[in-house]
N, C-alpha and C positions, 0 to 999 in steps of 0.2 A: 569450610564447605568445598566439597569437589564438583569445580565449572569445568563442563566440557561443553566447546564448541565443534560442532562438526563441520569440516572440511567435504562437502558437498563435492560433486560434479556440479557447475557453472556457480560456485560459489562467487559473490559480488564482495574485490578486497577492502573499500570501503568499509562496508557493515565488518565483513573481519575486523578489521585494524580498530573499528569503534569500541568492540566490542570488550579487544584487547587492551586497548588504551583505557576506556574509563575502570575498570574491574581493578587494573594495576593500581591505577590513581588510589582506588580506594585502599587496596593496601598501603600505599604510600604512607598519607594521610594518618593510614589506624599506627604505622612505624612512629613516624614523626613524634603521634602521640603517648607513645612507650605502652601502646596493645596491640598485642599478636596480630599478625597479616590474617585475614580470613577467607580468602580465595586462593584455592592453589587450581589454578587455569590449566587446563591441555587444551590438546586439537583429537577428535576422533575421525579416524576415517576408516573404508571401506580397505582399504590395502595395508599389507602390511609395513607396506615403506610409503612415502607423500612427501613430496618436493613439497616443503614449507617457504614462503616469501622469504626475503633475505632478511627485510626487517623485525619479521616473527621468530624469524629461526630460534630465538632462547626459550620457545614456550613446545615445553615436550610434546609429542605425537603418542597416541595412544592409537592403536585398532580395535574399533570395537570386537566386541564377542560377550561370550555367555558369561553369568556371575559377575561383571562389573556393577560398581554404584555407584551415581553421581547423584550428587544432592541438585545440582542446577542443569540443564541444559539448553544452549543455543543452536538454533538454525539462523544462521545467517539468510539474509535476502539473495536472489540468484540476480544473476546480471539480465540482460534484454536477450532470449529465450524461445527455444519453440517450447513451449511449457510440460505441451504431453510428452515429449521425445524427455525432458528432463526430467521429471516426474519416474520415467519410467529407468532413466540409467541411476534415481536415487533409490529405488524401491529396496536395494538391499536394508537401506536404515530403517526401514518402517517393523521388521520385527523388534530392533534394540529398542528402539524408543517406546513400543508396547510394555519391552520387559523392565525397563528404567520408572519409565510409569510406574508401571504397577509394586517396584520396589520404594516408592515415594519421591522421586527425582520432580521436580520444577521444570517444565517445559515453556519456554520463551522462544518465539519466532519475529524475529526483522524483516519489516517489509514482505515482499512476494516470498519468501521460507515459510508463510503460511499455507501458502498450497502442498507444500512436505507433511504438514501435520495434518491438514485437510485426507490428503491421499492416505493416512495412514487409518482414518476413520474416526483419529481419536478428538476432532473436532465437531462430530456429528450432535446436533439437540445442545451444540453449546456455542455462543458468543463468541465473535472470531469479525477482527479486520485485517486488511492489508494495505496496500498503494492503493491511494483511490481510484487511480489508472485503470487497477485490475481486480476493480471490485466486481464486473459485470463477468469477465471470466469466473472469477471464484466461486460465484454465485449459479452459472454455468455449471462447470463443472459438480460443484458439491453444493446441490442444492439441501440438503440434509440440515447444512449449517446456519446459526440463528446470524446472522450476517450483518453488523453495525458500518456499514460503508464507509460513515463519517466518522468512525471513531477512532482515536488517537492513540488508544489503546483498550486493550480489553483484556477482563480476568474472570476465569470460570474453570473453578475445580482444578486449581493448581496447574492452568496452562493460562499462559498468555502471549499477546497477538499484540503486534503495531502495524501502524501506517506507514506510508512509503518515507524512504529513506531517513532523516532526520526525527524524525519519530520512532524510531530505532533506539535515541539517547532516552525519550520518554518510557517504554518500556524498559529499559535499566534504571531510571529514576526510581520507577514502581519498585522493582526488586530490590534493589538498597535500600529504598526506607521502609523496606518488608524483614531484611535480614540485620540493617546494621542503624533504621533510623532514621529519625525524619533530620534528625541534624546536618547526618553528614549526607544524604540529598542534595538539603541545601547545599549545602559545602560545593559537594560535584557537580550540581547544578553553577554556581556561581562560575568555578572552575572551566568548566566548560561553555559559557556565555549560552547556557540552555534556557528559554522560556517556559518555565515549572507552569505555567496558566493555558497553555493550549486543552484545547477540548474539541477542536473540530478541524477535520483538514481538509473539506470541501472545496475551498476554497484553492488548494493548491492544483485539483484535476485539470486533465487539459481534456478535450475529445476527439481523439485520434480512431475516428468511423475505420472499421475491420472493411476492408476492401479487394484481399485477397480470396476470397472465398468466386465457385465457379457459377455460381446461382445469374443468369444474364438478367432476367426479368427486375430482380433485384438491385442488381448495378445500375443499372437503368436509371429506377427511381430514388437511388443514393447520389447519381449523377444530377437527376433533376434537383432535388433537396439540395444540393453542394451547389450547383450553378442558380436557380433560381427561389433559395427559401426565403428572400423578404416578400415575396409576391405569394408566394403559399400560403393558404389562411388554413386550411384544415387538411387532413390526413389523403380525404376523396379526392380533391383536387390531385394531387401528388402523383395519384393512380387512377386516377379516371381513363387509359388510354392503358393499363394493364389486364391481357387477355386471360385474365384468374378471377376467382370469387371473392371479396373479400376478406371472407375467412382466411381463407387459403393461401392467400397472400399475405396477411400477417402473420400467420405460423411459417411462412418456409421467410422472411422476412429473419423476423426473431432467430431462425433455425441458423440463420445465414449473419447475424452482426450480432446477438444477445440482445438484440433491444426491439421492441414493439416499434412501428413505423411514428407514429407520433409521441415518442419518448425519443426517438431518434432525431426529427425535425425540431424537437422543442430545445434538444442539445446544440442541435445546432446552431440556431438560433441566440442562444445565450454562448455560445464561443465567441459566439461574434459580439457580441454586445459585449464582450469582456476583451477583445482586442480593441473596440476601439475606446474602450474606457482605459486602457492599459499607452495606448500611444497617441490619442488623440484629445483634443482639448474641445470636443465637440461638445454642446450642452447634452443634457439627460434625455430630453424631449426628442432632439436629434437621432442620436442613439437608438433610441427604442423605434424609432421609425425605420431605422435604417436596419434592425434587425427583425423586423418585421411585425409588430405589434404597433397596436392603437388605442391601448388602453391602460396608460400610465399603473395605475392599482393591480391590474394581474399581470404587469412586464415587472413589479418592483417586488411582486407575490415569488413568482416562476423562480425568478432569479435569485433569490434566500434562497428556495427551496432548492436548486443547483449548487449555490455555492456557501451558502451557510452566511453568508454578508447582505447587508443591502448594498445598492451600485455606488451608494457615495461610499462608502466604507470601501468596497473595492477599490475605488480609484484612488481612494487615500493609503491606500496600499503597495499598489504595485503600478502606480502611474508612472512611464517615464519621466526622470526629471534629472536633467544635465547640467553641472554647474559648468562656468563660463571658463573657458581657457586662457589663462592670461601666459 
């Protein structure tokens, strides 16, 4: 099978290097077993020469153009990004990927490299995740796409999508045990200390509110929500002292961070109930009061529905816990 990865502008080396290392491995593996290697890997790029890493340097460079075929293709994830500005210096890949498409190529995207496929349209009326970071953009921007936030991976019509970073290994799981078996998965799975059992990565988001935008009115009450949402009980309160209509205010709201004003407050709220469940040994009851609720059954509802966990499960997760320094 001919895997090309593309060598993007603000490609992230990471996902590269992942992408190259497990593919190899399975060659390896099929050697070892005295059957033929089954990936032969390149890098595509828009130029016809590309400074390849030092450590890639033995995996050849191809440019794309007309009449090639690849049976597989990756978009790696882009690093931390003005998205549109990138978007628009990868636009040259967006014809080949049409033309590989439709010669039967496999299209697999890491992390935020789904916004590449998004842009190219061929994501539109189909199934499609990324970083959960940057689901709310995605969904922004190409609203077209049937958008599984929390999904771990996703496959529709011989394109597939993962979540942010480490869920990158998950979509190559998929594809190995699409092309060579669920055996040797496992195998790479083991190989790689991968958990073959995730199904949700909600859990991993964090809520980093879009604050650069010029909207004042807005800042305002992203300011109020930041400084005082355990005292907040509902949306009005928030903006009771904003010289707009309702309406009006939730649409240039949303226009101005992707998210409705109480989708926004209700996030914030649960960041915080996940920091102090993450650093603090505070009980449950505490917690929930200190992020702003009073009603144990919809703080314990909210909060799945955020993070795909209930609060003890999180804390059994990601709570700090230092052992003793002897």
């Amino acid at each position: 099978m001919r895997l090309s990865i593309l060598l993007t502008s603000k490609y992230r080396l990471l996902s590269l290097a992942a992408i190259v290392d497990v593919f190899e491995t399975v060659n390896r593996f099929l050697h070892e077993e005295g059957k033929s290697e089954l990936f032969e890997i390149s890098f595509a790029g828009a130029s016809d020469t590309e400074v390849i890493p030092d450590s890639l340097s033995h995996i050849a460079y191809v440019p794309i153009g007309r009449g090639q075929s690849y049976d597989l293709i990756f978009i790696p994830a882009f690093g931390q990004v003005d998205m549109a500005k990138t978007l628009e210096d990868n636009r040259c890949f967006i014809p080949w990927l049409h033309e590989q498409y439709a010669r039967g190529a496999i299209l697999a995207s890491n992390c935020t490299g789904a916004f590449l496929l998004a842009a190219s349209g061929l994501l539109d009326d189909r199934r499609a995740t990324t970083h959960v970071d940057a689901v709310e953009k995605l969904a922004a921007y190409f609203p077209k796409i049937k958008l599984e936030q929390d999904a771990v991976v996703t496959h529709d019509a011989n394109i597939y999508t993962s979540g942010g970073a480490t869920s990158g290994f998950h979509v190559m799981l998929a594809l190995i045990q699409k092309c060579c078996g669920r055996e040797m998965a496992i195998r790479i799975a083991k190989s790689f200390a991968i958990d073959m059992d995730r199904e949700n990565q909600a859990y991993f988001g964090h809520f980093s509110p879009m604050e650069t935008h010029d909207d004042e009115l807005v800042m305002r009450v992203q300011h109020k929500i930041k400084n005082q949402f355990p005292e907040i009980k509902s949306i009005e309160e928030a903006i009771a002292d904003i010289p707009a209509s309702r309406r009006n205010f939730v649409r240039r709201f949303k226009q101005a961070t992707g998210l409705t004003p109480i989708r926004y407050l209700q996030k914030t709220k649960i960041e915080a109930a996940k920091r102090l469940l993450e650093n603090t040994e505070k009980g449950l009851f505490e917690i929930m009061l200190c992020a702003g609720y009073n009603d144990m059954k919809n703080f314990r509802q909210l909060f799945k529905e955020n993070t795909g966990m209930t609060p003890k499960a999180y804390r059994d997760k990601f709570a700090m816990r230092f052992e003793p320094i002897i």
